[in-house]
DRENPA-571573 format. One record per residue (C-alpha): residue in three letters; residue number from 1; x, y, z; chain. Coordinates in Angstrom, 1 decimal. Each point is the difference from the previous one (the first is absolute). Example, Ala and Ser with C-alpha at 12.3 -4.5 7.8 and 13.67 -1.06 7.14 Angstrom:
aa  i  c1  c2  c3  ch
ALA  1  12.3  -4.5  7.8  A
SER  2  1.4  3.4  -0.7  A
This chain:
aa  i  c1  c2  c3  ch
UNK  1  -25.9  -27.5  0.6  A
UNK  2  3.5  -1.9  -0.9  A
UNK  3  1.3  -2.4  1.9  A
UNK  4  3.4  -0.1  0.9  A
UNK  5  1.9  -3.1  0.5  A
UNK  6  2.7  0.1  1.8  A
UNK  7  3.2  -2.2  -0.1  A
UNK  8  1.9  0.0  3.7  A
UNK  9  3.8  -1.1  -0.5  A
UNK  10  1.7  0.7  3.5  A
UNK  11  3.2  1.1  0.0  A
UNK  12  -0.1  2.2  -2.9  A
UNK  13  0.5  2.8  1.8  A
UNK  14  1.2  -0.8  3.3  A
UNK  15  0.2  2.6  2.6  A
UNK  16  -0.9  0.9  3.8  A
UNK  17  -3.4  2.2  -1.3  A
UNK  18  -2.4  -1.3  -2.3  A
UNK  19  1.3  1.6  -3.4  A
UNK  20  -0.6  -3.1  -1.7  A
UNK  21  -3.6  0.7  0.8  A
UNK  22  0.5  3.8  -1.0  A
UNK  23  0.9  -1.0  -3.0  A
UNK  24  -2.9  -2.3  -0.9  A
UNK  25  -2.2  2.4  1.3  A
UNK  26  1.3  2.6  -2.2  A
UNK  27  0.3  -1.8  -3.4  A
UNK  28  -3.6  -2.0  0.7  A
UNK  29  -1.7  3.3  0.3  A
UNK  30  2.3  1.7  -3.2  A
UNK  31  -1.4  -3.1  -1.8  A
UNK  32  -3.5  -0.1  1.1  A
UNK  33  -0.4  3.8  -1.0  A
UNK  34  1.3  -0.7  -3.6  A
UNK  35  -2.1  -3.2  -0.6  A
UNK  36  -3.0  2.3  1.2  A
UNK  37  1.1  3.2  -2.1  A
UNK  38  0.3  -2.6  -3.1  A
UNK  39  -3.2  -1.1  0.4  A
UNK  40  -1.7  2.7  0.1  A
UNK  41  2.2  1.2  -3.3  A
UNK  42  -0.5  -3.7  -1.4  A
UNK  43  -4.2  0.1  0.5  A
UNK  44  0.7  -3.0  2.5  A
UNK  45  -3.5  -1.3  1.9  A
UNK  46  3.4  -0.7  2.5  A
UNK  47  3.3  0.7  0.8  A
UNK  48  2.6  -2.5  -0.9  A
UNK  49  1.2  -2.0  3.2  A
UNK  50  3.5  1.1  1.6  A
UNK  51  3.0  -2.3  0.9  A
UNK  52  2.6  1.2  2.3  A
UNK  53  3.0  -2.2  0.3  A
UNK  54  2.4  0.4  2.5  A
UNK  55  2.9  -1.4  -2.1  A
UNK  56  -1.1  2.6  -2.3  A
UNK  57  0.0  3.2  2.4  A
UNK  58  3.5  -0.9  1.4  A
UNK  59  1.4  -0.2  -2.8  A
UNK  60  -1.8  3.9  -0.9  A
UNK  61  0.8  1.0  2.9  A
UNK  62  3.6  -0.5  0.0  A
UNK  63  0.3  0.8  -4.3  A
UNK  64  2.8  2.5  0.7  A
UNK  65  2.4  -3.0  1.3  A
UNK  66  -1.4  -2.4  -2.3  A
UNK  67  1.0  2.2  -3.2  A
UNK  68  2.6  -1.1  -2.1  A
UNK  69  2.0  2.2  -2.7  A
UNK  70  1.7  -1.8  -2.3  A
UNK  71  0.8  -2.3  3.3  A
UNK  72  1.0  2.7  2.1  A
UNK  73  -1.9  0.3  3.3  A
UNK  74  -0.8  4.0  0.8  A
UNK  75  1.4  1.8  3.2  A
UNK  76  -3.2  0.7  1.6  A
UNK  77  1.9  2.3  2.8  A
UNK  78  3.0  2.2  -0.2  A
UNK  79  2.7  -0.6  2.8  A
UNK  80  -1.5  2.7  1.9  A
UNK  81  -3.3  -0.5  -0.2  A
UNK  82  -0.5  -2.6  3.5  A
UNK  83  0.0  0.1  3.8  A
UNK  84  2.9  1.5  1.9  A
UNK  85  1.0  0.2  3.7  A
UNK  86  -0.5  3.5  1.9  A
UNK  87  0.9  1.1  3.4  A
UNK  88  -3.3  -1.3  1.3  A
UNK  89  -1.5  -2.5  -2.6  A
UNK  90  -0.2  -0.2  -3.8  A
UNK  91  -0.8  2.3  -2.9  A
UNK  92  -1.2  -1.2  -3.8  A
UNK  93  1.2  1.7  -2.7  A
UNK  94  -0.9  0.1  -3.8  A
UNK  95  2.6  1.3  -2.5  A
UNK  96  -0.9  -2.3  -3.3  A
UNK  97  -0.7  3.5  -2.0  A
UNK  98  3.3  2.2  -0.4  A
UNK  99  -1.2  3.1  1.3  A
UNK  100  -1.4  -1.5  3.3  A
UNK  101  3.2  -1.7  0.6  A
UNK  102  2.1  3.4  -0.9  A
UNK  103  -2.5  1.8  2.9  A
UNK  104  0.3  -3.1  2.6  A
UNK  105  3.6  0.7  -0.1  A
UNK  106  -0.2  3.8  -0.3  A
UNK  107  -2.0  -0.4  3.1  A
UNK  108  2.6  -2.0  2.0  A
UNK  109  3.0  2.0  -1.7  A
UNK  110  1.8  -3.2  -0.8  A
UNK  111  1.1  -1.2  -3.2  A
UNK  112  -1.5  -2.9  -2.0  A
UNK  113  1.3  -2.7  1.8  A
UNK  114  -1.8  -2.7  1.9  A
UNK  115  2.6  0.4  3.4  A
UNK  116  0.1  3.7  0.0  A
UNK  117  -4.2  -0.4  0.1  A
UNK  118  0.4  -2.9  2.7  A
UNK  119  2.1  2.1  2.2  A
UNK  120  -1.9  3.2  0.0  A
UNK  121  -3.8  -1.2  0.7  A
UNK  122  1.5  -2.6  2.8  A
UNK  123  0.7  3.8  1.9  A
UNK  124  -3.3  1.4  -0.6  A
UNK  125  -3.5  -0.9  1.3  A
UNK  126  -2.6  -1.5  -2.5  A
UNK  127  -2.3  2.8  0.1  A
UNK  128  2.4  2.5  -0.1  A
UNK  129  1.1  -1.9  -3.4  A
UNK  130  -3.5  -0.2  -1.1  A
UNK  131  -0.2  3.8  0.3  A
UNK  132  3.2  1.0  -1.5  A
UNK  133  -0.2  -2.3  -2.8  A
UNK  134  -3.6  1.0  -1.2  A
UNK  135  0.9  3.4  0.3  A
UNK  136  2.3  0.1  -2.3  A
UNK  137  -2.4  -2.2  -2.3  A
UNK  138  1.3  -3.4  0.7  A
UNK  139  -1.7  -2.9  1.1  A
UNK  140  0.8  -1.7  3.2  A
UNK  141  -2.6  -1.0  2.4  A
UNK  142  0.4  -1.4  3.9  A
UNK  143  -0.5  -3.2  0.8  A
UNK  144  -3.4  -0.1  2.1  A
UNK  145  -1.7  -2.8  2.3  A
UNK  146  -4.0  -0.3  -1.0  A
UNK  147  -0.4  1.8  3.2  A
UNK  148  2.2  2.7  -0.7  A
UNK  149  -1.3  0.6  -3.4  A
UNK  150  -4.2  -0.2  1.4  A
UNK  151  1.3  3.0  1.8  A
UNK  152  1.3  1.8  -2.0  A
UNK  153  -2.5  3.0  -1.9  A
UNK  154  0.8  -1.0  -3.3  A
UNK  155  -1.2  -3.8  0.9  A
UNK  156  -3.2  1.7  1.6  A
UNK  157  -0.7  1.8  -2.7  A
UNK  158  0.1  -3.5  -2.6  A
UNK  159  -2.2  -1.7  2.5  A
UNK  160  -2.4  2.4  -0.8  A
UNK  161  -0.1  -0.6  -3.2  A
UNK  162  -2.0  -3.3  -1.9  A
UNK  163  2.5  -2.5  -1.8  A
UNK  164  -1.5  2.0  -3.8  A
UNK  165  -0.9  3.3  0.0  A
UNK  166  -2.2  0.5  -2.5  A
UNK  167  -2.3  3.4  -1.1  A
UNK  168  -2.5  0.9  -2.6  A
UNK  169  1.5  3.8  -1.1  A
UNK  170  -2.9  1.1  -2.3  A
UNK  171  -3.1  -0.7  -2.7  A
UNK  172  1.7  -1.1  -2.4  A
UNK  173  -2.5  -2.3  -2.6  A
UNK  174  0.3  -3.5  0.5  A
UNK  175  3.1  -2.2  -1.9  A
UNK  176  -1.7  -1.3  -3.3  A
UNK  177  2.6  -3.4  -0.7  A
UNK  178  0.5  -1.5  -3.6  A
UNK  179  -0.5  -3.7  0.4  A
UNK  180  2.6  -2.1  0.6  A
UNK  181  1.0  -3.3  -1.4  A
UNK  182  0.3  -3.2  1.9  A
UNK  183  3.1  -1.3  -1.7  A
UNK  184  1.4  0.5  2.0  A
UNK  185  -1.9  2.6  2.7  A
UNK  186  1.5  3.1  0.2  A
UNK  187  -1.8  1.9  2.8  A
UNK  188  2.5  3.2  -0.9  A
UNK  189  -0.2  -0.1  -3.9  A
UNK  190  -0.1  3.3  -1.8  A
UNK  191  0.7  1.6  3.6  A
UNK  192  3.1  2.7  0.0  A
UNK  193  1.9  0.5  2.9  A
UNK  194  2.2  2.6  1.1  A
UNK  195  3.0  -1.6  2.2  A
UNK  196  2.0  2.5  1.6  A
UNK  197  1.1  -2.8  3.2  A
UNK  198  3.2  -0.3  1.1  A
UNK  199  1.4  -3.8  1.4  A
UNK  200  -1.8  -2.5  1.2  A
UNK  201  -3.8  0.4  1.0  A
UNK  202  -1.4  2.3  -2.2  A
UNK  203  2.7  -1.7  -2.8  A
UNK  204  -2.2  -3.3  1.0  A
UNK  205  -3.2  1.8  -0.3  A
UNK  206  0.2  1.0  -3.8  A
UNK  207  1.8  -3.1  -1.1  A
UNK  208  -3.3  -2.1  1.2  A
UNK  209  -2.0  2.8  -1.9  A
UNK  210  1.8  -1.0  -3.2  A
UNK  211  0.0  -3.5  0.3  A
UNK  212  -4.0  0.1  0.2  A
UNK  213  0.1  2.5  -3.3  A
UNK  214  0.8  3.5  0.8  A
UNK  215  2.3  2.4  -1.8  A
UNK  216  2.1  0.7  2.3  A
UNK  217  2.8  2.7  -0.3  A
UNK  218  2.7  0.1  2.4  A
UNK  219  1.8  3.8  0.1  A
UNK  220  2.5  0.9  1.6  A
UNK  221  2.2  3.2  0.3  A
UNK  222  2.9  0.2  -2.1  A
UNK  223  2.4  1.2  2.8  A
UNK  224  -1.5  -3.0  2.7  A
UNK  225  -0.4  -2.8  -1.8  A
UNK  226  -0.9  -3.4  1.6  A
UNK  227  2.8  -2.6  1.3  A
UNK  228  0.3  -2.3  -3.3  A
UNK  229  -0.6  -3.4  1.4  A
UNK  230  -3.1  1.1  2.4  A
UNK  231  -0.7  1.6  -3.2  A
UNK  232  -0.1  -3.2  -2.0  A
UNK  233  -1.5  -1.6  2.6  A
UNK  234  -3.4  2.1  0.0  A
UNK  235  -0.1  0.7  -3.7  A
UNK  236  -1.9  -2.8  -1.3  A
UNK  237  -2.9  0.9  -2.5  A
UNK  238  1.0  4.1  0.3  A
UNK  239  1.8  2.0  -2.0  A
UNK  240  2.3  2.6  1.4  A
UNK  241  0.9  3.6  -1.0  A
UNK  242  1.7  2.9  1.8  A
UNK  243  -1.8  3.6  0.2  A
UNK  244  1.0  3.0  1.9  A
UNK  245  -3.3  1.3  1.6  A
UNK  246  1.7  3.1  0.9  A
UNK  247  1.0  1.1  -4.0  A
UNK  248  -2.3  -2.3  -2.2  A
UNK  249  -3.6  1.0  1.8  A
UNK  250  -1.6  0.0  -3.6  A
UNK  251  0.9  -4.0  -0.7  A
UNK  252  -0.6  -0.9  3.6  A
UNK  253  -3.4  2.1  -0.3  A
UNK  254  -1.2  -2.2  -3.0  A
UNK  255  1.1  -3.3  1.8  A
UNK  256  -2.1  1.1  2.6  A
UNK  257  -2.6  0.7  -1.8  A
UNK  258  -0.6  -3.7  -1.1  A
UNK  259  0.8  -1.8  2.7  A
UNK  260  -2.8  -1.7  1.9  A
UNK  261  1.8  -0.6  2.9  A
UNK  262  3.2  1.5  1.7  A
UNK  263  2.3  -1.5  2.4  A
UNK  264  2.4  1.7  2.3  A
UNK  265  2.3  -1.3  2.4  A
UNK  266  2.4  2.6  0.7  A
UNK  267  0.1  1.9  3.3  A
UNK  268  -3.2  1.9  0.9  A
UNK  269  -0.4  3.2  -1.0  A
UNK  270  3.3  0.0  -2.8  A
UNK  271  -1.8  -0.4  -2.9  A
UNK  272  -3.2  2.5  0.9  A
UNK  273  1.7  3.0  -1.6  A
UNK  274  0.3  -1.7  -3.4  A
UNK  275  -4.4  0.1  0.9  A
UNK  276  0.2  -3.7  1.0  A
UNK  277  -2.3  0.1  3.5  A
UNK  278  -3.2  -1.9  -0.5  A
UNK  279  -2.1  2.7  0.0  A
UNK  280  1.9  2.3  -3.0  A
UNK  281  0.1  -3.5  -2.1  A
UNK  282  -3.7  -0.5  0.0  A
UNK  283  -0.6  3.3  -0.5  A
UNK  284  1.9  0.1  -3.5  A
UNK  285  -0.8  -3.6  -0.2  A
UNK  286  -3.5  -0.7  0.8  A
UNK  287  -0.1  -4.0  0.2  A
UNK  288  3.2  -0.4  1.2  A
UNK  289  1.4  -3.0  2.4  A
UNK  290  2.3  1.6  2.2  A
UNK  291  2.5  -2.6  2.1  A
UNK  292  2.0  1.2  3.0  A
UNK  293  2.8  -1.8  1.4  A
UNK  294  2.4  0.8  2.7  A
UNK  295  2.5  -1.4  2.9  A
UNK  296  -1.8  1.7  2.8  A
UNK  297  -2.9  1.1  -1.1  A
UNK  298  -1.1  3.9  -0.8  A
UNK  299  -1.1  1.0  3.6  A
UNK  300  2.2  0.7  3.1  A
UNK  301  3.3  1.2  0.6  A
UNK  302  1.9  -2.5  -2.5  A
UNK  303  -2.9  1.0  -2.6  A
UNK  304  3.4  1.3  -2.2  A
UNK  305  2.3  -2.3  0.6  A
UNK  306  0.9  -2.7  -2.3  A
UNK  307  0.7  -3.6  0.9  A
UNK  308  0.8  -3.2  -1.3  A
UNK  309  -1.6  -3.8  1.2  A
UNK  310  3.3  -0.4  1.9  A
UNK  311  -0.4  2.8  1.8  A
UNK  312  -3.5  -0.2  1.2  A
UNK  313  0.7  -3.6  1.3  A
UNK  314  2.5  1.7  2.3  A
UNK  315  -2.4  2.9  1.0  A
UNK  316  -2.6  -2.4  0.9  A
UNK  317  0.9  -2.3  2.2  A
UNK  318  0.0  -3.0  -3.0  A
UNK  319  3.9  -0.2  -0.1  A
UNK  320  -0.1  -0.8  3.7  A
UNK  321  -2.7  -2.4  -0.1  A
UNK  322  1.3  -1.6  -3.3  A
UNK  323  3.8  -0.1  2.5  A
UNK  324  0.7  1.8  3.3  A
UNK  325  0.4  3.4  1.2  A
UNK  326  3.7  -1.0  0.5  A
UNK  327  0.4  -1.8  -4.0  A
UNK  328  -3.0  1.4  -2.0  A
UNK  329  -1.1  -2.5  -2.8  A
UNK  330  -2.5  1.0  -3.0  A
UNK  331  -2.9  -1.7  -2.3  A
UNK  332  0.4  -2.7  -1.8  A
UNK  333  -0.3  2.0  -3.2  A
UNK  334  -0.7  3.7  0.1  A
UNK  335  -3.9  -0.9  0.7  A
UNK  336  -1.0  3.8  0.6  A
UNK  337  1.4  0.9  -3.4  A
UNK  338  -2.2  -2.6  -1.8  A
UNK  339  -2.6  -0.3  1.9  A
UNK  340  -1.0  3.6  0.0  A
UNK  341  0.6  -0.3  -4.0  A
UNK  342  -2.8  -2.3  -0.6  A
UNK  343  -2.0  1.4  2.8  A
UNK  344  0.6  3.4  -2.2  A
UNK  345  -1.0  -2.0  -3.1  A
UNK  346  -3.1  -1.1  1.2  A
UNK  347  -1.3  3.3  1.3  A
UNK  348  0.6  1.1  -3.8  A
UNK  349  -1.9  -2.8  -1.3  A
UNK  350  -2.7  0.8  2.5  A
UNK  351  -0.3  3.1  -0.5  A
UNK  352  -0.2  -0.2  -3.4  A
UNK  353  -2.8  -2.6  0.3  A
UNK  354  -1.9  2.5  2.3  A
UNK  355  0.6  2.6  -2.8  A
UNK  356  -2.1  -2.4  -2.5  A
UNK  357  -2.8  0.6  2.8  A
UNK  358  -0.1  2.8  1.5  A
UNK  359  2.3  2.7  -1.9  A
UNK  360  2.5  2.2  2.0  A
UNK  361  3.5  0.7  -0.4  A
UNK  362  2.0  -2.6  2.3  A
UNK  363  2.7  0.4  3.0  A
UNK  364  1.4  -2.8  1.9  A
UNK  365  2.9  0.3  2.2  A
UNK  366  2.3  -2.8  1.9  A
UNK  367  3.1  0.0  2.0  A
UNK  368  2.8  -2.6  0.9  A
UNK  369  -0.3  1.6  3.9  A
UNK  370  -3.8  -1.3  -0.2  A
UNK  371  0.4  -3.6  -1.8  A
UNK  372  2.9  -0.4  2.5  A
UNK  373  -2.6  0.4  2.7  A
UNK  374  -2.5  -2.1  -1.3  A
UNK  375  2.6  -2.9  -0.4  A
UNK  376  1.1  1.2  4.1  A
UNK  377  -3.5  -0.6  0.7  A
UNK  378  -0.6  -3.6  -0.8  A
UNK  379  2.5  -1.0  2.2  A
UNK  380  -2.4  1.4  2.9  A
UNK  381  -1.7  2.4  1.8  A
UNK  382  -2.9  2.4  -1.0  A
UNK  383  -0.5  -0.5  -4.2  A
UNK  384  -1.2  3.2  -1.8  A
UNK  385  -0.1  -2.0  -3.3  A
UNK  386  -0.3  -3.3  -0.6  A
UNK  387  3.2  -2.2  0.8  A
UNK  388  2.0  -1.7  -2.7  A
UNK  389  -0.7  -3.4  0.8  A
UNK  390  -3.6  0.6  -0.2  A
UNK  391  0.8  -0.3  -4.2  A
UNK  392  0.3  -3.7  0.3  A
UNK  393  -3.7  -0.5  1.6  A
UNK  394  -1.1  2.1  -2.8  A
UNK  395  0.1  3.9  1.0  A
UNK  396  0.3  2.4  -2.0  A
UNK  397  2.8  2.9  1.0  A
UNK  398  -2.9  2.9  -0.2  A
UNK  399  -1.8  -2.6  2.5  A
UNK  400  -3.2  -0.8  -2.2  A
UNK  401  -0.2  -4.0  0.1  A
UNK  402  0.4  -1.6  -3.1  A
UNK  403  -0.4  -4.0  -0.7  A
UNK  404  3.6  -1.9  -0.3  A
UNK  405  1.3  -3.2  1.1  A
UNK  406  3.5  -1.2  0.9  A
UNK  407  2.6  -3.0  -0.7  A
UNK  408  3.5  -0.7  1.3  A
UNK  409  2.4  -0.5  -2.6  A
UNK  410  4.4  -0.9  0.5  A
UNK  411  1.9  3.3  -0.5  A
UNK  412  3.2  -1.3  -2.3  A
UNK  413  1.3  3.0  -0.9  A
UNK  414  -1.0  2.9  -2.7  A
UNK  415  1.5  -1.6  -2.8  A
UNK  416  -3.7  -0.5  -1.0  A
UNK  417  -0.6  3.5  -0.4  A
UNK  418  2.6  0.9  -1.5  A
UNK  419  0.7  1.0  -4.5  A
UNK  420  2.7  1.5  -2.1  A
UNK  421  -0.2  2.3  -2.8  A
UNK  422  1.8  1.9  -2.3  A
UNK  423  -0.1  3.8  0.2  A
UNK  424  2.1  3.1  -0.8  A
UNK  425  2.0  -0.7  3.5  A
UNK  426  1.1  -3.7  -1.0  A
UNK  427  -1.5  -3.1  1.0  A
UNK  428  -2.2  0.2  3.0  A
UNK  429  -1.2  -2.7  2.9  A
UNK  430  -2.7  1.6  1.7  A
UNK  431  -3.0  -0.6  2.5  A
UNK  432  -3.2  -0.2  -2.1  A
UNK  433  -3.2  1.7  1.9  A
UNK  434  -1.9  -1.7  2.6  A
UNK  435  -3.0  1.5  -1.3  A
UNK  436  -2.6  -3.1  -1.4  A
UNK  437  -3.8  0.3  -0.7  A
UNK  438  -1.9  -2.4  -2.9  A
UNK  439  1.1  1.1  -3.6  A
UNK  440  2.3  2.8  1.4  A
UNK  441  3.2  0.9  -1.2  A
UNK  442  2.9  -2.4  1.3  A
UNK  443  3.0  2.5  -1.4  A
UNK  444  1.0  3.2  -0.9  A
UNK  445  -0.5  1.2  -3.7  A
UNK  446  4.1  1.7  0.0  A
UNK  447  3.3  -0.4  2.1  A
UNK  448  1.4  3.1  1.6  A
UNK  449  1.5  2.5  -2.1  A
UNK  450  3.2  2.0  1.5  A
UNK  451  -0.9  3.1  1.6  A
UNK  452  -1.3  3.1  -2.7  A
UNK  453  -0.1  -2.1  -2.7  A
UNK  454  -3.5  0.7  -0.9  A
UNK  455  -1.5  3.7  -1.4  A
UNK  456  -2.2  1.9  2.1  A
UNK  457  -3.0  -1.1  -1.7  A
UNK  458  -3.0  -2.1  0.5  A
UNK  459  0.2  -3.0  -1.9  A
């Protein structure tokens, strides 16, 4: 069994909750289940030991400020996408993407103006906005207390429900690996994986999967394509390409048909017409990895709706305890979105590892709603899963002990984790990955590429 070693720099990510912890706990088990797949791929008597550095996660976990295009700094939220003042409280609202900002506003009948918005949610309750927005396919979410939110049946519903869902769907023969190199170990070599994720977790997910190796190929519709700077900021090692599932089944078919694992992140049940539920994939992909990812998970009566990290710190209870009910704060660094990414990327590597053993197409499921539970949970009360700061004493997140040891360390800054490149969109600063096991991969193989530039077509 690795060891992990952690290094504990406090202050990296400061904050009310224990995200800090959260996000150790998430990378240190991302990284433990790569040095263990690569081990196995690598003949290994052992699996290489595992450093997690908080300097390191920070900086990860807060890559979409850190990026740099040609020196300018991204605008990570459009002017309506924040908390505003209602009759009786606050409401969040997301509007980065166009056509959720066109609906938010076709939902208050104002025009696109920030004081036209002000003036018409300060005369209508929270819920009521919550309703009328999402009905008309927006996105704006009430702000909740913890207790309000543990009462409510969607947040019953998440409790129910462990940190990784994870399922076994058929028979399938066992996974038979090529070997893989150790210079440097790529746990994910020769591995294809379908990336059909929208921003940030499920984003997160794949671009760990292609720093340890994998083919990864990002598509996206032509008529909904991703925000360019989020964009950029997830892109490294993929390559991107646009498809219409709805008109081009025959190309999408054939990627499909390669690809050893698939990742979705789109709101449940959208892309199950184009035959994308776990069950039809393994069916005409016996084998397959299957990786679900959503805001509030696929259960309950929010099972459709979509959702962004914002918002389900609001619905939670974690903007309250981050600030007040009266001036809600928020994370450190969107902690859920991350989190859950390499959480997501570690189920894949498990699974696949499982695959090697036992054979059986592969599901595993996770939601932003459950991770911002778990993180709710280590501040007290009854723990269903293992609490973040159990990481630094050496816990795994599944809750199998593993062997690790600690030091303390100054936190400076990120500017130790931080590179530039050149690539298609200019000259990049960017956050490298936190991800670190003996002989691993310390980069990515490519920069970003803009949006479509790639062919639909495995590599």
């Amino acid at each position: 069994m690795a060891g992990i070693k952690f290094v504990v720099r406090e202050g990296a990510l400061p904050g009310r909750l224990p995200v800090q912890e959260l996000a150790r706990a998430c990378v240190g088990e991302c990284a433990l289940a790569a040095a263990e797949l690569g081990a196995r791929r690598a003949g290994l008597a052992e699996a290489p030991a595992v450093r997690v550095d908080d300097g390191a996660v920070a900086a990860a976990f807060l890559s979409e400020r850190h990026l740099l295009i040609n020196g300018r700094a991204p605008v990570n939220f459009a002017p309506l996408s924040r908390f505003w003042r209602t009759a009786d409280g606050w409401v969040r609202t997301h509007a980065n993407y166009p056509h959720h900002r066109a609906r938010l506003l076709d939902a208050l009948g104002v025009p696109d103006d920030a004081a036209a918005v002000e003036a018409a949610l300060a005369e209508r309750t929270a819920l009521d906005v919550e309703e009328a927005v999402y009905a008309a396919g927006g996105l704006a979410v009430a702000l909740r207390s913890p207790q309000e939110w543990a009462a409510h049946p969607q947040a019953v519903e998440v409790a129910k429900r462990p940190l990784v869902e994870r399922e076994r769907l058929d028979a399938a023969r066992a996974r038979a690996f090529t070997p893989a190199g150790t210079s440097p170990l790529l746990p994910a070599a020769g591995l294809r994986v379908l990336d059909l994720t929208r921003v940030l977790a499920g984003p997160v997910a794949t671009r760990t999967l292609a720093l340890l190796g994998a083919d990864v190929l990002r598509v996206d519709a032509p008529h909904l394509p991703e925000l360019p700077d989020q964009h950029a900021d997830t892109g490294f090692g993929k390559r991107s390409a646009t498809l219409d599932l709805a008109t081009d089944r025959r190309t999408f078919e054939e990627l499909l048909g390669a690809a050893d694992v698939v990742v979705t992140g789109y709101r449940p049940g959208a892309l199950d017409r184009f035959g994308l539920s776990p069950e039809a994939l393994a069916e005409r992909r016996p084998g397959v990895v299957v990786a679900q990812l959503s805001a509030w998970g696929t259960y309950g009566p929010w099972a459709e709706r979509r959702g962004f990290d914002s918002l389900v710190q609001a619905a939670t209870g974690i903007a309250v305890l981050e600030g007040s009910a009266q001036r809600p704060g928020a994370l450190p660094a969107q902690a859920l979105d991350h989190g859950t990414g390499y959480l997501l990327a570690a189920a894949v590597l498990r699974a696949l590892n499982e695959q090697a053993r036992e054979g059986g197409s592969r599901f595993v499921r996770l939601a932003l709603a459950r991770t911002a539970l778990w993180l709710m949970e280590g501040v007290g009360g009854e723990v269903g899963s293992p609490v973040p700061s159990q990481a630094v004493t050496g816990e795994r997140a599944t809750g199998e002990a593993v062997t690790g040891d600690a030091e303390c360390a100054p936190y400076g800054g990120p500017e130790p984790w931080l590179s530039e490149t050149d690539s298609a969109l200019g000259r990049l600063r960017y956050a490298r990955s936190p991800m670190s096991f003996e002989a691993g991969p310390v980069d990515w193989d490519r920069p970003p590429v803009p949006c479509g530039t790639d062919a639909a077509r495995w590599g």
